[in-house]
C-alpha positions as CSV (number, residue, x, y, z in Angstrom):
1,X,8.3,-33.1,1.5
2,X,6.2,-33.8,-1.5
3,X,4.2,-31.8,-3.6
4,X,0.5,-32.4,-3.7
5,X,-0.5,-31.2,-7.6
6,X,-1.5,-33.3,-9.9
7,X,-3.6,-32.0,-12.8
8,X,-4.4,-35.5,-14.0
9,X,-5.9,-37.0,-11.1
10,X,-7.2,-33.9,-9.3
11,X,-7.1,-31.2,-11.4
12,X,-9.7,-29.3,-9.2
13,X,-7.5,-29.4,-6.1
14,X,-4.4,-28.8,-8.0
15,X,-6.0,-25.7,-9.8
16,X,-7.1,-24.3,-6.2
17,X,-4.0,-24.8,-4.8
18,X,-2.2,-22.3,-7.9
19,X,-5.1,-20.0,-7.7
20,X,-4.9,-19.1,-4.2
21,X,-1.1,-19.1,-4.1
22,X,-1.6,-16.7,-7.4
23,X,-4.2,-14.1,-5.7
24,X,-2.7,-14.2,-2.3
25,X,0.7,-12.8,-4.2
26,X,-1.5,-10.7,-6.1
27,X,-2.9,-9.3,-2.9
28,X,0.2,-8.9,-1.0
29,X,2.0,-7.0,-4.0
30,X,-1.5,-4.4,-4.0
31,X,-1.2,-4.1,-0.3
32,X,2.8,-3.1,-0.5
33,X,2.2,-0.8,-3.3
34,X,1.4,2.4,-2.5
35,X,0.8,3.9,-6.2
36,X,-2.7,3.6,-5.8
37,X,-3.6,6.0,-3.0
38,X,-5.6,2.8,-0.8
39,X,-5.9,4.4,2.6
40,X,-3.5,2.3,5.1
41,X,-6.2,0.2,6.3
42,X,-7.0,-1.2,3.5
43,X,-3.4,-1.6,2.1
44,X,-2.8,-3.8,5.2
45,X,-5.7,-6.0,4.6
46,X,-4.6,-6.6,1.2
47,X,-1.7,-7.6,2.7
48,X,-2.9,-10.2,5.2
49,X,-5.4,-11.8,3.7
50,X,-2.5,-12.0,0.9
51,X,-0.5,-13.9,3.7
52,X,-3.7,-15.7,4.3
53,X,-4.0,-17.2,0.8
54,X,-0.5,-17.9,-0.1
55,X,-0.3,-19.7,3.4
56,X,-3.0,-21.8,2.7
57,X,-2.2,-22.3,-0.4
58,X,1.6,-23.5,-0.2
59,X,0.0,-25.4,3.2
60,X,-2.4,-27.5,0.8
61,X,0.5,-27.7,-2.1
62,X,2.8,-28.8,-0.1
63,X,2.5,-29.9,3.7
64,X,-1.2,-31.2,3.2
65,X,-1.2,-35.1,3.3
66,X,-4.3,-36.2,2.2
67,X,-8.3,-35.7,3.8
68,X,-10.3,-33.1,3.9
69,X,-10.0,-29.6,3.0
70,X,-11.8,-26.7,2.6
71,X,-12.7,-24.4,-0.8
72,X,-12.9,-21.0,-0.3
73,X,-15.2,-19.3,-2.5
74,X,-13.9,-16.3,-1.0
75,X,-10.1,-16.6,-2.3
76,X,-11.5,-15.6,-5.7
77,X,-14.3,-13.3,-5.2
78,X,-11.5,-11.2,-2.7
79,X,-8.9,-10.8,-4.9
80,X,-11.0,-9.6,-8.1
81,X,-12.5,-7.1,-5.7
82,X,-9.2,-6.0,-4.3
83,X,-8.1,-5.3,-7.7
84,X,-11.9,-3.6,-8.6
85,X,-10.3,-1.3,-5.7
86,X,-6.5,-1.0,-6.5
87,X,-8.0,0.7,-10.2
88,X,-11.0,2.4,-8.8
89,X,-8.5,4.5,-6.1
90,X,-6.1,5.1,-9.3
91,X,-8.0,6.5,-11.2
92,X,-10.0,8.7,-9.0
93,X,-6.2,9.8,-7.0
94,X,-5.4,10.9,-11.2
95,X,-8.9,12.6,-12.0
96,X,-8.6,14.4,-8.7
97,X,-8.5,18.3,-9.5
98,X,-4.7,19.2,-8.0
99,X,-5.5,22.0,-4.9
100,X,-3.9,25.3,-6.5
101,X,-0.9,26.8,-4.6
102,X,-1.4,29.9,-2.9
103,X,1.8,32.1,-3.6
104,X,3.3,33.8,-0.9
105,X,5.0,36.8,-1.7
106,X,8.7,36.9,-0.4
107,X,9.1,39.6,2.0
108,X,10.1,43.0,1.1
109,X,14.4,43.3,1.3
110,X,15.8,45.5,4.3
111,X,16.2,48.9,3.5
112,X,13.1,49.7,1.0
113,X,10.9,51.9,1.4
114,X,8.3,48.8,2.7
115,X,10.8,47.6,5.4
116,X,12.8,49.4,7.9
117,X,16.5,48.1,8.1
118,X,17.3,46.1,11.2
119,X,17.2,47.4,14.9
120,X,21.3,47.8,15.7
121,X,23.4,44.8,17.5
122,X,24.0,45.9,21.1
123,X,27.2,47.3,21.6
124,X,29.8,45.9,24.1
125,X,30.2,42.5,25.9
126,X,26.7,40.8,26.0
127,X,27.3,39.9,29.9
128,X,26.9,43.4,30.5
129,X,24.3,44.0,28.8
130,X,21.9,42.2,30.1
């Protein structure tokens, strides 16, 4: 197996091949983070279209053996839009006015004035009874 990057002789290829194995990292570590309050949908498209890039990219880096490939525009303009996101949902989740807690008042003790004391246990084997 041999690698496929060589900044002196094609420095564009090589430079793809880092990027998109950079942003689909970038992607999948968004997608498993749950800080950011990204609604599950999203989370697990961050998360395969992270798998997407880092495939392609380790495919091209490493199994790739010469011939034609294809440059996805799309590997960088996803990524800086995922992360647009990932900040966006943060900092709305932290502006977001906390609901107030209703507070329920515990229950008055048996035998106040407010509550009656307990109905009496039954008296005598409970087979009998009932």
């Amino acid at each position: 197996m041999s690698v496929n990057l060589d900044f002196s002789a094609e420095p564009l290829f090589s430079w793809y091949v880092v990027l998109l194995i950079i942003s689909g990292i970038a992607m999948i570590i968004i997608g498993a983070v749950n800080s950011s309050g990204l609604s599950n949908g999203w989370r697990a498209f961050n998360v395969i279209a992270g798998l997407a890039f880092t495939g392609y990219g380790i495919y091209l880096g490493f199994i790739f053996e010469g011939g034609e490939y294809f440059i996805f525009f799309k590997a960088f303009i996803v990524p800086g839009l995922v992360v647009v996101n990932f900040f966006r949902a943060m900092a709305a989740r932290s502006s977001a006015p906390a609901t107030p807690q209703q507070m329920v008042p515990a229950p008055p003790a048996y035998g106040t004035p407010d509550m009656p004391p307990p109905p009496a246990a039954p008296v005598g084997n409970p087979a009998q009874n009932g």
